[in-house]
N, C-alpha and C positions, 0 to 999 in steps of 0.2 A: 504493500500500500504506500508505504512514505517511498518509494522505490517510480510508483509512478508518477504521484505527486508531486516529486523534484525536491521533494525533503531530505533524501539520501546527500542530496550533492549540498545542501544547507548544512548541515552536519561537518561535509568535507571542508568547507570552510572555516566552520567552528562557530555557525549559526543554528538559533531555532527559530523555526519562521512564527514570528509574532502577528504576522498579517494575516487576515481572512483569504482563503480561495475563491472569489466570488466569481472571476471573469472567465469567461468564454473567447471562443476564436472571435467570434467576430468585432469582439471588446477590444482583442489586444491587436487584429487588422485596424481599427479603425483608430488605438491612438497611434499609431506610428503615421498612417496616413492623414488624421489630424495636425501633426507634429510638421507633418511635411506642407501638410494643406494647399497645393496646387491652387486654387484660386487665391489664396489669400499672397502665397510671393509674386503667383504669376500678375495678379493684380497691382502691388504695390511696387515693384520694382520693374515695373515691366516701360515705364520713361525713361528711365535710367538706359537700358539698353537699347530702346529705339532713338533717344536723345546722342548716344554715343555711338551706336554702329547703324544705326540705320536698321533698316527691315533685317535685312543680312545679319545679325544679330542672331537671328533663330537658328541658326546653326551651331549655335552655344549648348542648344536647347540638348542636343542627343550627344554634343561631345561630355559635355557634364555629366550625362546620365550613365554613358558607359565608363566614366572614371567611377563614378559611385556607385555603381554595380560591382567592383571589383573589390573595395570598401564593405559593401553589402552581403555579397556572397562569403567573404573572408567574417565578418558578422554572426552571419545566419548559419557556419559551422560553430562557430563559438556559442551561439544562445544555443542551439541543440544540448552539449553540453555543461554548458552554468547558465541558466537563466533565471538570473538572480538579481535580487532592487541593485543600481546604482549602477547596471552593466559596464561600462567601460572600466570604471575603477575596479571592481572584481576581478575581469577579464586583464586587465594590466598585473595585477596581483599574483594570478594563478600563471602569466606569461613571464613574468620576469619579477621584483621584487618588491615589498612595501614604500620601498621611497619612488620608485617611478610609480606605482600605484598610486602615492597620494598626490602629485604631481597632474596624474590624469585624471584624477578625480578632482581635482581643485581647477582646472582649466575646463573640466566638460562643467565642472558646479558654475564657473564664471559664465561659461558660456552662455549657459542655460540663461540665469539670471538675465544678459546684456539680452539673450534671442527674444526675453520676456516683453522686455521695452523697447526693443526693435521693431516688433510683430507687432505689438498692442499700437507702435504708430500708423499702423494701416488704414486706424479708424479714420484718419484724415486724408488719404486720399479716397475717402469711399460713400463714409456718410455725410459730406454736406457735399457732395455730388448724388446724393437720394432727396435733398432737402435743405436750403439754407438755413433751417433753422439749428440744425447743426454747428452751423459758424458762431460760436458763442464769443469769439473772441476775434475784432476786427475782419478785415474782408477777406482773409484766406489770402493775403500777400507779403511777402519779407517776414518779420519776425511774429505776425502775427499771425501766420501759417504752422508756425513750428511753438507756438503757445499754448495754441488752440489743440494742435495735436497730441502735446503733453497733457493737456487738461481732459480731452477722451481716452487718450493710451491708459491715464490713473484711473480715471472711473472703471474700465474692463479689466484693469488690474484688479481693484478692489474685488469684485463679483469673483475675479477666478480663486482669488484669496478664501471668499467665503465657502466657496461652493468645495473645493480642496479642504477646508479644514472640516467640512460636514461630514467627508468620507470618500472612500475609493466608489461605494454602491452612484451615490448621486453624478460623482464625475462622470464615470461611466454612462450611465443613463442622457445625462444631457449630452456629451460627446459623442455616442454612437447614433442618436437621430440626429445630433447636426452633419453627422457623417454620411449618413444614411441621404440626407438632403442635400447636402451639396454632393455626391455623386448621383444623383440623380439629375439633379439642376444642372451639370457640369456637363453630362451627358445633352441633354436640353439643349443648353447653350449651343454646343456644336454644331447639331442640326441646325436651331435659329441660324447660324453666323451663317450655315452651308445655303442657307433658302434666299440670303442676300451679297452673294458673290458680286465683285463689278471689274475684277483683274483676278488673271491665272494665278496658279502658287510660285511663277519666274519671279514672284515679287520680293521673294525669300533672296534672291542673287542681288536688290540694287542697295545699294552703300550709302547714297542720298551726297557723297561726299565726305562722309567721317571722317575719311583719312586724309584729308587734307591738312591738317595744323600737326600731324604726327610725323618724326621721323621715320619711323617702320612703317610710314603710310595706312593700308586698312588694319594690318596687325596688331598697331597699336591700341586704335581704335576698338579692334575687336576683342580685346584682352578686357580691356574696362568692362565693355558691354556684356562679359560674362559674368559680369559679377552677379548681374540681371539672374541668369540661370541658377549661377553657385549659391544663391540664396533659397532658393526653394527645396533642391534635392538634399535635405539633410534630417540627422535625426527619426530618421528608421530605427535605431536602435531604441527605441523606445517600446519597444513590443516585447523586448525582452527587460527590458528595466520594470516590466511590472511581471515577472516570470514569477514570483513568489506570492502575488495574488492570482492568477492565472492557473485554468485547470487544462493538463497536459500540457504544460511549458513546451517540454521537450521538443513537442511535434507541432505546435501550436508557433512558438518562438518564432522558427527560422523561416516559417510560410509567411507569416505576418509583415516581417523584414522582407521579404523579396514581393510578394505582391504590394505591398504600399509603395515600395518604389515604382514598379514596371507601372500601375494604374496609374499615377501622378503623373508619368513622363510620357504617356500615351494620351490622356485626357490633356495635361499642360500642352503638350506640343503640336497639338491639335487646334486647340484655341489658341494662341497664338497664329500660327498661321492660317485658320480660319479667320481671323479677327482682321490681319493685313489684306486679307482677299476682300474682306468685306467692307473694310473703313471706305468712305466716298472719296475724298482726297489723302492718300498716301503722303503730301505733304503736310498737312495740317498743323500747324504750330504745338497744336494739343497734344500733339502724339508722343512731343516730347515733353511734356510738361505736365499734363495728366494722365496719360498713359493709357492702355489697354480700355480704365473705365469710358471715356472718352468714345470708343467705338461702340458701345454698347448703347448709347442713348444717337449716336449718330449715323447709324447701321440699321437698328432695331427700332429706331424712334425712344422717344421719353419712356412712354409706358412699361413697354417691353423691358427697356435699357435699365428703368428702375427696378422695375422685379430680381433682373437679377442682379443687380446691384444690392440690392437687403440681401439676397443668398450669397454675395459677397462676405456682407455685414455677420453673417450668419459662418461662414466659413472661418471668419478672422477672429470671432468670439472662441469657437470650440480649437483653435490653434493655439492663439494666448493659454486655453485649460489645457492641452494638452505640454504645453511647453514646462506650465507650470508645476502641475503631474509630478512630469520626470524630472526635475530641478530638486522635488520635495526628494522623489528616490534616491537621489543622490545623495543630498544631504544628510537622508537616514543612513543610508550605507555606510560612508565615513563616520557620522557621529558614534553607531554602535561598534564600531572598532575604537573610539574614542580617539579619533583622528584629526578631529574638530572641536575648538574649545566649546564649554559647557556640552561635552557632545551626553552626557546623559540625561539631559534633559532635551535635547532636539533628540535624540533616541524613543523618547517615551512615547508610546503609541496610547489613543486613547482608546478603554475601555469601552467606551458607549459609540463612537464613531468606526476603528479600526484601525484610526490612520495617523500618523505623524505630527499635529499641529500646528506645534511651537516653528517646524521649517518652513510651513505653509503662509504663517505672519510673517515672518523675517523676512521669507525669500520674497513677499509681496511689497514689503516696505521698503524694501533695498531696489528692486527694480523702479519705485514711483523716485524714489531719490534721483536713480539717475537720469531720469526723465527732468526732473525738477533743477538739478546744476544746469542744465543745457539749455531750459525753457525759451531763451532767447539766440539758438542759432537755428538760424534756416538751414543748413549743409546738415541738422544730426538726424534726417533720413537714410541717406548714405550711409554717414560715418558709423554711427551708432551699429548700422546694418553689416558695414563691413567687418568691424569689429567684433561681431557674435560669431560670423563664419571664422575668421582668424584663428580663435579659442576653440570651434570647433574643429577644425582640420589638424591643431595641433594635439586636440586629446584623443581623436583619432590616431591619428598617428603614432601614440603613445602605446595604441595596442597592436598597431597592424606592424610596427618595426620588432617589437617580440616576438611576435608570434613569428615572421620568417625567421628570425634567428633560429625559434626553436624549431620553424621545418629545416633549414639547413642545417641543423644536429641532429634531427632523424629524431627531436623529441616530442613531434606534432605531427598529424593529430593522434592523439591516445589509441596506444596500440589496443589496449582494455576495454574500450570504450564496448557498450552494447548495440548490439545487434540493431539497422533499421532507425538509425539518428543521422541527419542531414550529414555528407561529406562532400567534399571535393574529390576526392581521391587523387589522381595523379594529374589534375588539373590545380590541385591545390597551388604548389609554387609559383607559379606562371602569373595566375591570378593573387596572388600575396606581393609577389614582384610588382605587377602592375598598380596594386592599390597602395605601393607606400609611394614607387613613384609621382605617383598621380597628388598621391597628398604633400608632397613636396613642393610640386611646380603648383599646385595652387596655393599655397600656403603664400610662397614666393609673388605669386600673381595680385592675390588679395594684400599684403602689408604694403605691397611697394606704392612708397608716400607720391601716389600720384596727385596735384592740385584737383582734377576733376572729382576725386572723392575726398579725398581731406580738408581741400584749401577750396573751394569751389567758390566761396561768396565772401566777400568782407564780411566780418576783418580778415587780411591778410596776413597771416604770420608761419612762420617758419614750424614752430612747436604743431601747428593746428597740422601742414601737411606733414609732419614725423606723427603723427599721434599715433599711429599704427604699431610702429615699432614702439614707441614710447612706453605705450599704454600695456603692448605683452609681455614687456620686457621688466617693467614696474610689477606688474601682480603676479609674473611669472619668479620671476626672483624674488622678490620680497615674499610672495607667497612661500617659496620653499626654506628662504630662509627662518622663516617664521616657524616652519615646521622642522627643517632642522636642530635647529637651537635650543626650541620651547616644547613642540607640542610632539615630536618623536619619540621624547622617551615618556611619555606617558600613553602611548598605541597601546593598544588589546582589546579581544571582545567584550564587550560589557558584562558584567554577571548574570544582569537582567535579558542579555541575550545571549548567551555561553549557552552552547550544544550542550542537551543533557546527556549524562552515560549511558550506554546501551540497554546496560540493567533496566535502567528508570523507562526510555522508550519499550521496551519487552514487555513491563509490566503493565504498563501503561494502555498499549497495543493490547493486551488481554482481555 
């Protein structure tokens, strides 16, 4: 019984799973595809990339996907066997040592947090494009665009705040029908966008000129305008970060992770270039300014355009919860190792709820924060934006660079392992090669202090376009140093979560 329930491998870690098993397959498909949420990047970053490469940008669209499928599949054998709260930090744990462990866990914890108030800004390119009454703060221009934005991003923080500290049951509940509705609606969409074509799909080939102000010409151009892509396909592993509420992990885990990506980059890359086929003028100032929404009321008309635009509103809600979710995982994960100060009390699951709390407030409060330093820069769409993926590709990579070590020693995957769990088999290296690669050169792609993402608007200053490097380089070292120093020798499982003895389970079992 605990053998199929994935409590065997909790033990192996030196866990007893304090959390409830509530969730079902289609629970833990729909937060990873939550997580990823295809309309909500495709919609919010989607000026960005037509602003910087033009239509020809969509071509971002499937190189990105098959770097993160390489990411994914190297994943999706890992959640087969540990599919356990906090995945990346466990998975760095069991791949290589405690101190890259907490390392990865402390970049995927950053991450999460920054991806909170990244995400949560989408509300402002969306809902006062359903409605001006939205526009609470000035006309939606210069600094009172990025105000107004902060002041929705906080309100849907607060909500995911509440709704997370109620329980994993509610999260669930509200995230699988908003998932349920925007694949549905996403589906929808396509067709609409396919019923008002006015140009072939050659329109994917024009540049509009991008590469003109770049030395590398379109390349340059087009490196930015991935960024547009590399913001959507991420955070799959979130299907296995809830593996310890989750019935049949094992076989449930790795399906989760590979179908949430394949659907988001089938549905994503579809609307997009249904959306350029169908805009009336391909030049339109708006395209780069407001983005993807912009076709939707100018394509389909207002009505139309606004319905889905709410299923928009509706996608970027249940992405903010599902970011938040996994953020809360995390922090449990570390704190019951006591890897995080006061970690036994962000440890502490509530009796009446099931779920974690104390990380659910903090992680909520520390995301409006960083909302609220920034409240007056127009560029922290981007920036903000860019900076969540940065954190993430680097704690990525904190698992995917172990794990080939350990297949080039012949120590991966587990010779032991049982019978009818996801592998690669002799495809493994190849595809383990490709994904650290791949997380390298974008890692590389996304920090480099280009002005179009860092420095884009006054003020001009030097710090603003380093902030990339600045900013990983600050919580990336300071973080470990912190942990070195202080909080490393006080690591171990909690008591209140110390795997019990076998005796006690046997009896227990009886």
């Amino acid at each position: 019984m605990t053998t199929a329930s994935g409590d065997k491998e909790l033990s192996d870690f030196g866990y007893t799973n304090q959390l409830k098993r509530t969730l079902g397959s289609f629970h833990t498909f729909a937060a990873g595809i939550s997580y990823i949420s295809v309309l909500t990047g495709v919609f919010q970053l989607s000026y960005l990339g037509l602003s910087q490469g033009g239509p020809a940008y969509w071509w971002s669209w499937p190189l990105v996907f098959g770097g993160q499928l390489m990411v994914a599949l190297s994943f999706a054998e890992l959640a087969a066997h540990y599919p356990v709260a906090g995945s990346v930090y466990n998975w760095a744990k069991k791949l290589s040592n405690p101190h890259v462990a907490w390392l990865a866990g402390w970049m995927m914890l950053l991450a999460s947090i920054v991806s909170i108030s990244a995400t949560a800004l989408a509300y402002q390119r969306t809902l006062p494009q359903i409605s001006g009454f939205f526009q609470f703060i000035g006309d939606g221009s210069g600094t009172s665009d990025a105000a107004n934005g902060v002041l929705l991003a906080s309100l849907l923080i607060l909500f995911t705040t509440l709704v997370n500290a109620f329980g994993v049951k509610l999260m669930a509940r509200i995230n699988s029908a908003g998932v349920a509705i925007e694949l549905i609606f996403a589906v929808l969409l396509v067709i609409f966008l396919a019923a008002h074509f006015t140009r072939g799909p050659e329109v994917v080939t024009e540049t509009l000129g991008t590469g003109a102000n770049h030395s590398t010409g379109y390349l340059g151009a087009f490196l930015i305008a991935a960024i547009a892509s590399s913001y959507v396909m991420y955070g799959f592993d979130t299907a296995a970060s809830l593996g310890e509420e989750s019935v049949d992990p094992h076989r449930n885990a790795p399906k989760a992770i590979l179908r949430a990506l394949l659907a988001s980059f089938l549905l994503g890359g579809l609307i997009i270039l249904f959306a350029l086929m169908a805009v009336k003028d391909i030049n339109a100032p708006e395209l780069s300014t407001v983005g993807l929404q912009f076709v939707l009321t100018d394509a389909l008309g207002s009505t139309i355009g606004r319905m889905f635009l709410f299923i928009v509103f509706i996608a970027i809600t249940v992405c903010v919860l599902a970011v938040h979710t996994a953020a809360i995982r995390i922090a449990f994960a570390m704190a019951r190792d006591n890897a995080l100060p006061a970690g036994s009390k962000l440890a502490k699951v509530s009796q009446k709820t099931g779920t974690p709390v104390l990380p659910a407030i903090i992680i909520g409060v520390i995301a409006i924060a960083l909302l609220v330093v920034n409240i007056n820069s127009p560029q922290i769409f981007s920036a903000v934006t860019s900076l969540a993926i940065i954190l993430i590709y680097l704690a990525y990579l904190l698992v995917t660079v172990p794990m080939l070590v350990k297949r080039v020693r012949g120590q991966w995957p587990l010779k032991n392992a049982p019978a009818g769990r996801f592998s690669l088999g002799r495809w493994g290296l190849p595809v383990n090669v490709l994904a650290v690669l791949w997380g390298v050169a974008m890692t590389i792609n996304l920090a480099w202090p280009r002005k179009e993402i860092y420095n884009a608007t006054e003020p001009f200053h030097w710090y603003l376009q380093w902030s990339s490097v600045l900013f990983v380089a600050v919580f990336a070292v300071g973080g470990f140093a912190y942990y070195w120093f202080v909080q490393r020798h006080k690591v171990g499982v909690l008591a209140d979560h110390a795997a019990k003895p076998v005796e006690t389970v046997m009896e227990e079992e009886k």
